[in-house]
N, C-alpha and C positions, 0 to 999 in steps of 0.2 A: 886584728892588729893592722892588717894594711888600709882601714876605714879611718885608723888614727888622723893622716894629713891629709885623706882624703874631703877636697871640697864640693860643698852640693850647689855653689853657685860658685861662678866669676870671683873674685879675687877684688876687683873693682867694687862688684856691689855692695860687698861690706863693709868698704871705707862708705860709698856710697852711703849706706843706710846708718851708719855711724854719726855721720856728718849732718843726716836729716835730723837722726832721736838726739844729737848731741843740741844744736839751735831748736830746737822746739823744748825740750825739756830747759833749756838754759833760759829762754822765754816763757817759759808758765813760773819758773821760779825765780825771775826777775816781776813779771807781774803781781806772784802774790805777794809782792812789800818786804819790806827791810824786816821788822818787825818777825816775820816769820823766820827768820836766817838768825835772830838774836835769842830766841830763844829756845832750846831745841828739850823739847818735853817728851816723853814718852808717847806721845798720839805722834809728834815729826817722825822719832825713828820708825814709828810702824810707818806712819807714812813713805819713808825711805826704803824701806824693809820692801813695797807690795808698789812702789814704784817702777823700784827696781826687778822687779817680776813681772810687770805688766810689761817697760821696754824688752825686756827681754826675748823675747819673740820679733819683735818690728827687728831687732838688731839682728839676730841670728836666722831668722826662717827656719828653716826645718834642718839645718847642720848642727849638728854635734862635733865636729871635729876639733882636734885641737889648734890644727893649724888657721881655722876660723874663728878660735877663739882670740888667737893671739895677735890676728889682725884686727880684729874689733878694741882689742887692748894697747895695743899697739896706735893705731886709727887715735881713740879718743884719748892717749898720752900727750899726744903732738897737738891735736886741737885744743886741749885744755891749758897746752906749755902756748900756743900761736894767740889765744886770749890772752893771756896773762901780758905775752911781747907788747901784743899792738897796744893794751889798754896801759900800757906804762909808757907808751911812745906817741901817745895821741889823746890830750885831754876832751876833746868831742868823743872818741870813742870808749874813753875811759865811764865818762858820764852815761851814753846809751846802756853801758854792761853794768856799772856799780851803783849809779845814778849816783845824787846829791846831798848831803845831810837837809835836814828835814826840821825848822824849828818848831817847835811844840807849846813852848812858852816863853814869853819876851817880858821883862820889867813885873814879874813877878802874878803875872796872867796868863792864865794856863789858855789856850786856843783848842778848845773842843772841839771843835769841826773838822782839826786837822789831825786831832788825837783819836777820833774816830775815822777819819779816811784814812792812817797809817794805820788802823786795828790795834793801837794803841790801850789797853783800858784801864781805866782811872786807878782799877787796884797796880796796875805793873807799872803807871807810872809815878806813882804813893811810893811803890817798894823801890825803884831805881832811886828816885830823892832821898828817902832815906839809906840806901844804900850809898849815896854819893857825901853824906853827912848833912842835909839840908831837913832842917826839921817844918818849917814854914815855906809856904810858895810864895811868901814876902823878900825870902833870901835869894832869890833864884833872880839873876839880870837876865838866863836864856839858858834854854835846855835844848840841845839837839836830839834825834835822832840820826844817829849815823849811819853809812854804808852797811854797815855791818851787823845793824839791827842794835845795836844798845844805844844808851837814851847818857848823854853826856850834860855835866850842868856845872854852869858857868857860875860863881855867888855874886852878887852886890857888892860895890869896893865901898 
């Protein structure tokens, strides 16, 4: 019982390492694409599942204690509330962390090259169109990809 608050490192270092696994993990899942964020399948949550296993050690070291958990909890509440401030008070910094919507198709032309550099594939962008009511990529003035990984589509007036 008295191992409960006790900590195996500095108090510091866990905000420390917090603040590391927090921007590197927030930059490999900024890196791999909107696309990945919009659709969250069965292979994501595993992925989520054995990510969050793998940081799990770089964050904590060899403590188990409660009170090192709660700093690490604690730690990555306030950076994830301090993203959220700056990126709604700073459209440069908004755009580095959410990036940009992503056009895909213009004037009823689908742009391959970008629907394959968004990892985009033809079958997910077939099912968002019909999902949006668009039976023809003739109906289509522009399709976005958004921040948030789904595919938006504008019709022909």
């Amino acid at each position: 019982m008295p191992d409960l608050f006790a900590l195996s490192m500095p108090w510091w270092e866990f905000i420390l390492r917090a603040v590391v696994v927090y921007v590197v993990v927030l930059t490999m899942v900024r890196v791999a694409g909107k696309r990945a964020l919009g659709q969250f399948t069965p292979f994501d949550m595993l992925l989520l599942i054995l990510l969050g296993n793998a940081v799990q050690n770089a964050l904590l070291g060899q403590d188990t204690s409660l009170g090192g958990g709660l700093i690490l909890a604690a730690t990555l509440i306030v950076l994830n509330y301090f993203v959220g401030w700056v990126t709604t008070r700073s459209p440069a910094v908004e755009r580095v962390i959410d990036g940009e919507p992503v056009v895909l198709a213009r004037h009823g032309q689908v742009l391959h090259r970008v629907l394959q550099r968004e990892l985009v594939s033809k079958a997910d962008f077939a099912r968002a169109m019909r999902d949006a009511g668009c039976e023809n990529i003739d109906e289509v003035d522009l399709a976005l990809l958004e921040i948030n990984g789904h595919i938006t589509f504008l019709r022909k007036t």
